[in-house]
N, C-alpha and C positions, 0 to 999 in steps of 0.2 A: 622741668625736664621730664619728658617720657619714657618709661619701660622698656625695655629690651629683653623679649623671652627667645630663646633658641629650642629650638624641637629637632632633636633628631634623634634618629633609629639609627643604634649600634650594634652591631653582636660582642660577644663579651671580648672577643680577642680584637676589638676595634674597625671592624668592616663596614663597610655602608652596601656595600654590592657583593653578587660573587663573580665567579669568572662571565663573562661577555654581559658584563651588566646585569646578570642576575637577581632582580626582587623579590624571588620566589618565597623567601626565609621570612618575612616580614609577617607578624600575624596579625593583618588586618578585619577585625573583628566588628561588629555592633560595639562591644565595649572600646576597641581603639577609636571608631568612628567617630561616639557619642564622646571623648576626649576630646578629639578634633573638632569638632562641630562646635564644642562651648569654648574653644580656644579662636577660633575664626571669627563667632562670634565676637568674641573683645579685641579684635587686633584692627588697625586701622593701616597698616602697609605690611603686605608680605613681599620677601627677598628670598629669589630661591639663585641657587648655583648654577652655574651656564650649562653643566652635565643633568641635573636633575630638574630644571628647565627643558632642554631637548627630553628629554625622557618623557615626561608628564606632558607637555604642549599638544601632542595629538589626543592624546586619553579623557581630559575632563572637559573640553568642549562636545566631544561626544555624549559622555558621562551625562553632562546635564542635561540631558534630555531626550537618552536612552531607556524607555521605560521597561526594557530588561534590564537595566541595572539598579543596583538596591537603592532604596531609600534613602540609606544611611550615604549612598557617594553618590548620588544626585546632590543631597543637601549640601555636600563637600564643596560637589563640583559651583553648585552657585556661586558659594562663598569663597570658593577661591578665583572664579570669572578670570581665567588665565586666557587674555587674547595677544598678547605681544611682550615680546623683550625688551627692554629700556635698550636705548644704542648707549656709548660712551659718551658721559658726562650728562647725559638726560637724568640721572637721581641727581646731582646736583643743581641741577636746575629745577626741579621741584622744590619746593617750597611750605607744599602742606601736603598731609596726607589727603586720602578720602573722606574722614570724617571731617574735615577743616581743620583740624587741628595742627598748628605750625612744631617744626621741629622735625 
């Protein structure tokens, strides 16, 4: 059986957003980056939420290959290669991840 890591960004009183979807709080740094990057690295399926899905889906297709933007979310943007939503029951229907790895 395979690992299961969760990553997410809280404020301490339990927030993920602020009013109108606000991400402004978040300190996205080279140091949170270079996190992210070694974490992307070893993951073999990312699952994001249907709200932080719409959010991100315009941003790192550009990302990847905007070279005004940094280094550190270029590499993000790769590695997270966000082109499409699963529909309903499409994860079930999978089988293996990307690496091949069943499960």
């Amino acid at each position: 059986m395979r690992n299961i890591h969760l990553f997410v960004t809280l404020s301490l009183d339990g927030y993920f957003e602020g009013p109108n979807h606000d991400l402004s709080w978040h300190n996205v740094d080279h140091e949170f980056n270079k996190f992210a990057i070694e974490q992307l690295r070893e993951t073999g399926l990312i699952l994001f939420g249907r709200r932080t899905y719409q959010l991100m889906e315009g941003f790192w297709p550009k990302a990847a290959v905007d070279l005004g933007t940094s280094r550190d979310n270029r590499e993000v943007a790769r590695l997270i290669n966000i082109e499409r939503c699963p529909g309903d029951g499409e994860l079930e229907e999978r089988q293996t991840s990307p690496q091949g790895r069943s499960g």
